[in-house]
BAVEXTI-317631 format. One record per residue (C-alpha): residue in three letters; x, y, z. Coordinates in steps of 0.2 Angstrom, whole numbers, padded with zeros to 4 digits, always signed. Example, Ala and Ser with C-alpha at 12.3 -4.5 7.8 and 13.67 -1.06 7.14 Angstrom:
% BAVEXTI-317631
ALA+0062-0022+0039 SER+0068-0005+0036 
***
This chain:
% BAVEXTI-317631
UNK+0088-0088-0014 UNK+0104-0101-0014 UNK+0099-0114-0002 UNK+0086-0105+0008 UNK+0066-0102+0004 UNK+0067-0083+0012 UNK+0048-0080+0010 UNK+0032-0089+0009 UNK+0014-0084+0007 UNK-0003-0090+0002 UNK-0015-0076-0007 UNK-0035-0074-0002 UNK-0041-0070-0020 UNK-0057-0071-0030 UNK-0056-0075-0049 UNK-0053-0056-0054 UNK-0039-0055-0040 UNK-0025-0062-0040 UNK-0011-0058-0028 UNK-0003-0048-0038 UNK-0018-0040-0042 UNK-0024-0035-0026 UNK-0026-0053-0017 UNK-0025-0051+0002 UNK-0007-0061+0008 UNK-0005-0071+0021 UNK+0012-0076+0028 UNK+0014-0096+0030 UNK+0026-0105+0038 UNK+0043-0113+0029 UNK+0044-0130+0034 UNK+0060-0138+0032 UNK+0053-0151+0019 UNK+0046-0137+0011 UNK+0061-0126+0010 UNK+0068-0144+0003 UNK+0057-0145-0012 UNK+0060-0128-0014 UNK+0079-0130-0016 UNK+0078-0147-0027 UNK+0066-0137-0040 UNK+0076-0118-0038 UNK+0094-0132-0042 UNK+0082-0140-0058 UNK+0082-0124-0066 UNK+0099-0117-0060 UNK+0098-0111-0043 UNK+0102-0092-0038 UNK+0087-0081-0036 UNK+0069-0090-0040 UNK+0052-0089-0039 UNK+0041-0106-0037 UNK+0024-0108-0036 UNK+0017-0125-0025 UNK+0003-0133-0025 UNK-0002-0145-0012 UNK-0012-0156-0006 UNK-0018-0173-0011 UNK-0035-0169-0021 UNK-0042-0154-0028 UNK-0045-0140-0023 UNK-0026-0137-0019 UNK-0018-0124-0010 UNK-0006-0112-0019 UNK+0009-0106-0010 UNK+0014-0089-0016 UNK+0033-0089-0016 UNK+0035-0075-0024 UNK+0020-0069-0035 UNK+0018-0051-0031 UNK+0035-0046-0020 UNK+0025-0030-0017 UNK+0013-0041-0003 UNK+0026-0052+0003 UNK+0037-0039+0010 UNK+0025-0035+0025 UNK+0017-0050+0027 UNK+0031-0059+0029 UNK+0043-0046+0036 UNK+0057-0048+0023 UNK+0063-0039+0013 UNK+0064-0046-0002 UNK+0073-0034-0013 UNK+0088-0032-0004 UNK+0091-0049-0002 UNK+0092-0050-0020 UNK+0100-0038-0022 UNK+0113-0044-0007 UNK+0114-0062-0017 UNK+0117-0054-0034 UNK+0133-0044-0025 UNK+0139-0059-0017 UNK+0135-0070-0030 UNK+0146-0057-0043 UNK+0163-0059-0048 UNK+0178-0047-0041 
***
């Protein structure tokens, strides 16, 4: 949200389960040149309140981070809480 990656995860899933299905979260850390590419691509499409998905690594297989996919998981695993940030941002963002 804004300049700051508030929330990252990666999710234990099989091919049926999916985060937001079900898959198992687990909180990761937000590095500070991850919290950059985060910003540079939430600015590319306009900035505000935005979920990315990234992949790293060099090669296949590469790791997903789950930014946002399935805000129901994130919540405790990463002991935010998501929706009232948004909701924060939006009335901060709003006009008076």
């Amino acid at each position: 949200m804004g300049d700051e990656t508030i929330a990252r995860s990666t999710a234990t899933r099989t091919l049926d389960h999916e985060h937001a299905r079900g898959g198992k979260a687990t909180k990761c850390v937000v590095t500070p040149e991850l919290n950059d590419v985060c910003v540079r691509a939430a600015r590319a499409v306009g900035g505000g309140v935005v979920a990315i998905d990234v992949l790293e690594g060099a090669r296949p297989p590469r790791e997903r981070s789950e930014l946002h996919d399935g805000v129901r998981n994130s919540i405790d695993t990463n002991r935010v809480n998501i929706p009232a940030k948004m909701v924060d941002y939006v009335l901060a963002a709003a006009p008076r």
